[in-house]
KEDOTOR-602395 format. One record per residue (C-alpha): residue in one letter; x, y, z; chain. Coordinates in steps of 0.2 Angstrom, whole numbers. Example, Ala and Ser with C-alpha at 12.3 -4.5 7.8 and 13.67 -1.06 7.14 Angstrom:
BEGIN
a:62:-22:39:A
s:68:-5:36:A
% end
This chain:
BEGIN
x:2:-119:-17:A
x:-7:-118:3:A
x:-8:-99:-2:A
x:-14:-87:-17:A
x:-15:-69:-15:A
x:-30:-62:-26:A
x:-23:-48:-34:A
x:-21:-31:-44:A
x:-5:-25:-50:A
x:-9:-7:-50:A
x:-15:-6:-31:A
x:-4:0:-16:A
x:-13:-8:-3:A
x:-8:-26:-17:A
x:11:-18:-15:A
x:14:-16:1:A
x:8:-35:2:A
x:21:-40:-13:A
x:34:-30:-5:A
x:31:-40:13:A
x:29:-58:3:A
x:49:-53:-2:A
x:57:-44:12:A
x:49:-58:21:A
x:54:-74:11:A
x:38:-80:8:A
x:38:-75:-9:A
x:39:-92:-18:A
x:26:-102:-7:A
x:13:-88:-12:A
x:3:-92:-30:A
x:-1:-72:-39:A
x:-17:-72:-46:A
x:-21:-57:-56:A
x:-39:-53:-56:A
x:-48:-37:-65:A
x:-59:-28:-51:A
x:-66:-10:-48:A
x:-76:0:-34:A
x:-90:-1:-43:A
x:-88:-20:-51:A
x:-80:-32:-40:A
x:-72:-48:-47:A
x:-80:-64:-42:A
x:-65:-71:-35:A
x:-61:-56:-23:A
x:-77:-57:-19:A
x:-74:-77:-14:A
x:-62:-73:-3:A
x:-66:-55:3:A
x:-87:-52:5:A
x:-81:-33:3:A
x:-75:-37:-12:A
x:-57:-29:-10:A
x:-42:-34:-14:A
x:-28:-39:-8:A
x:-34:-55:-1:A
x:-25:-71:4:A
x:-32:-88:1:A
x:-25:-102:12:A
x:-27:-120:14:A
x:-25:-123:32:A
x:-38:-106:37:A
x:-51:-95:29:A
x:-44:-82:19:A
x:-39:-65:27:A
x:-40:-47:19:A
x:-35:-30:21:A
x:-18:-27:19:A
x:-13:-23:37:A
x:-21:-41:42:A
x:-10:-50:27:A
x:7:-44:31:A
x:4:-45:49:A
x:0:-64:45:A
x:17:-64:32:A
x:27:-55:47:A
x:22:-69:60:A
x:22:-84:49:A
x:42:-80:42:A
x:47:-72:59:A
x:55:-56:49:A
x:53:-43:62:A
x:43:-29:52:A
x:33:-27:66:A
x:47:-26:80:A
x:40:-25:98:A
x:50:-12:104:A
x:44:1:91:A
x:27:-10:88:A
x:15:8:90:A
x:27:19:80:A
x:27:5:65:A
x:9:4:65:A
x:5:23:67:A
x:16:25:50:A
x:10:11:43:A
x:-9:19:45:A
x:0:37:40:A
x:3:28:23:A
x:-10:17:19:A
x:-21:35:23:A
x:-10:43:10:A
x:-15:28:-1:A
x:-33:29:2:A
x:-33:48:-3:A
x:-24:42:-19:A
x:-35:30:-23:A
x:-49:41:-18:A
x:-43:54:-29:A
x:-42:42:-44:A
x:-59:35:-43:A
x:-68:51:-44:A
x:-58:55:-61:A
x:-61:39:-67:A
x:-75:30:-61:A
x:-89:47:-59:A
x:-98:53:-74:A
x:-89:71:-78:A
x:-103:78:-75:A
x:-106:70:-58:A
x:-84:74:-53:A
x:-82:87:-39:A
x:-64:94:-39:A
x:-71:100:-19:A
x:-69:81:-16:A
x:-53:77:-25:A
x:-43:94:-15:A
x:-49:89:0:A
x:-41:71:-3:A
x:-26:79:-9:A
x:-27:88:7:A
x:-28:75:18:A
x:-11:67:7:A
x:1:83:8:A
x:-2:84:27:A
x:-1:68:31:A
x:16:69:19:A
x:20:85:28:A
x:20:76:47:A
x:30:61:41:A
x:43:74:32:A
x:44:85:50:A
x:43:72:62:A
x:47:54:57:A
x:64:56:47:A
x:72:48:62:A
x:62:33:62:A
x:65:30:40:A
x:84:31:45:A
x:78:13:57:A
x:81:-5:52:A
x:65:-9:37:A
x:50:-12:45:A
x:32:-12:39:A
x:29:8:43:A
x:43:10:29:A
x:35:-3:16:A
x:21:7:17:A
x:28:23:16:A
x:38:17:1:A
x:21:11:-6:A
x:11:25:-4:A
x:22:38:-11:A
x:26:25:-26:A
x:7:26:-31:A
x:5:47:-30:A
x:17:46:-44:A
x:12:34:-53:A
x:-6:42:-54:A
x:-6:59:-50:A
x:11:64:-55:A
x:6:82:-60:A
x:5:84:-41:A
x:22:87:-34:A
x:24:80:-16:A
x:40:82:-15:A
x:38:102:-14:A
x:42:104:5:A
x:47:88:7:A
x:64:86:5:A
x:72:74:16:A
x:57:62:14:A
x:61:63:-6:A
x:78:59:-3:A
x:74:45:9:A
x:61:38:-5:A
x:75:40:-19:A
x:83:29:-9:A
x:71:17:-3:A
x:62:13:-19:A
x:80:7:-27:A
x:75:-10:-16:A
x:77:-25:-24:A
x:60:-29:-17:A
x:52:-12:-21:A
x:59:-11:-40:A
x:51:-29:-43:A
x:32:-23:-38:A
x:34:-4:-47:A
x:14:-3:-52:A
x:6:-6:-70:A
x:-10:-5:-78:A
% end
């Protein structure tokens, strides 16, 4: 295989890449390699490919391997010619697209203070204030971008799609959707994707 994306089959940012590498195409010409790697303890092959240690990452033959998952699917995008990133809406797309992988990061965030702190060390201060960050940035897409969601699929959607996708999947107790109503629809919807059902996170 020319490429091999260094991989976790619980992160978002590893999802959104998934998601691209199908709705793209490319899905076939990509090798999966599953590795087990924390914040705190990252696997020696994410940190070959990736000196931060993050995954995703995507190895390839014919150039040095690139990382963070905006870089990868912008990659995926111009090497399939897919038009996820379409010029005309270029900003909007990229603006939701760093609305969601924000909403991620919260997540994420959230989830590591749980899991990877000492209880005694935990500060529930912290995890609110990511929650925060998530229910507003949820908030802004639910009152101003329903109109955009309704477009043709683009990478701000995958996302999106993503982002929401991992809320429930670990923090579940928390209802997004309070509020939220047309986005909630709009991800009922969404996440019924061939390409979205496929990639549903797992431990």
């Amino acid at each position: 295989m020319a490429m091999q994306l260094i991989y976790s089959g619980a992160s978002p940012f590893v999802r959104k890449v998934r998601v691209a590498l199908i709705e793209t195409g490319l899905d076939a010409e990509v090798e999966k390699r599953p590795v087990k790697t924390t914040a705190l303890e990252s696997a020696p092959e994410a940190v070959a490919a990736n000196p931060l240690g993050k995954i995703p990452a995507l190895t390839r033959d014919d150039g040095p391997a690139i990382y963070d998952s905006r870089v990868i699917t912008r990659y995926l995008d111009a090497r399939a010619g897919a038009g996820l990133y379409p010029e005309k809406r270029l900003w909007e797309v990229l603006t939701l697209e760093a609305t969601a992988d924000g909403i991620m990061e919260a997540g994420v965030l959230m989830v590591y203070e749980h899991r990877l702190r000492a209880e005694g060390e935990r500060s529930e201060t912290w995890r609110e204030a990511q929650w925060d960050k998530a229910t507003r940035a949820i908030k802004a897409v639910n009152d101003r971008w329903m109109s955009h969601l309704a477009g043709p699929l683009d990478m701000g959607q995958v996302a999106l799609g993503c982002a929401l996708g991992y809320l429930d999947f670990r923090l579940g107790d928390r209802d997004w959707r309070r509020g939220n109503e047309a986005l909630a629809e709009w991800y009922a919807r969404f996440s019924q994707r061939e390409s979205m059902a496929s990639t549903a996170p797992a431990d």
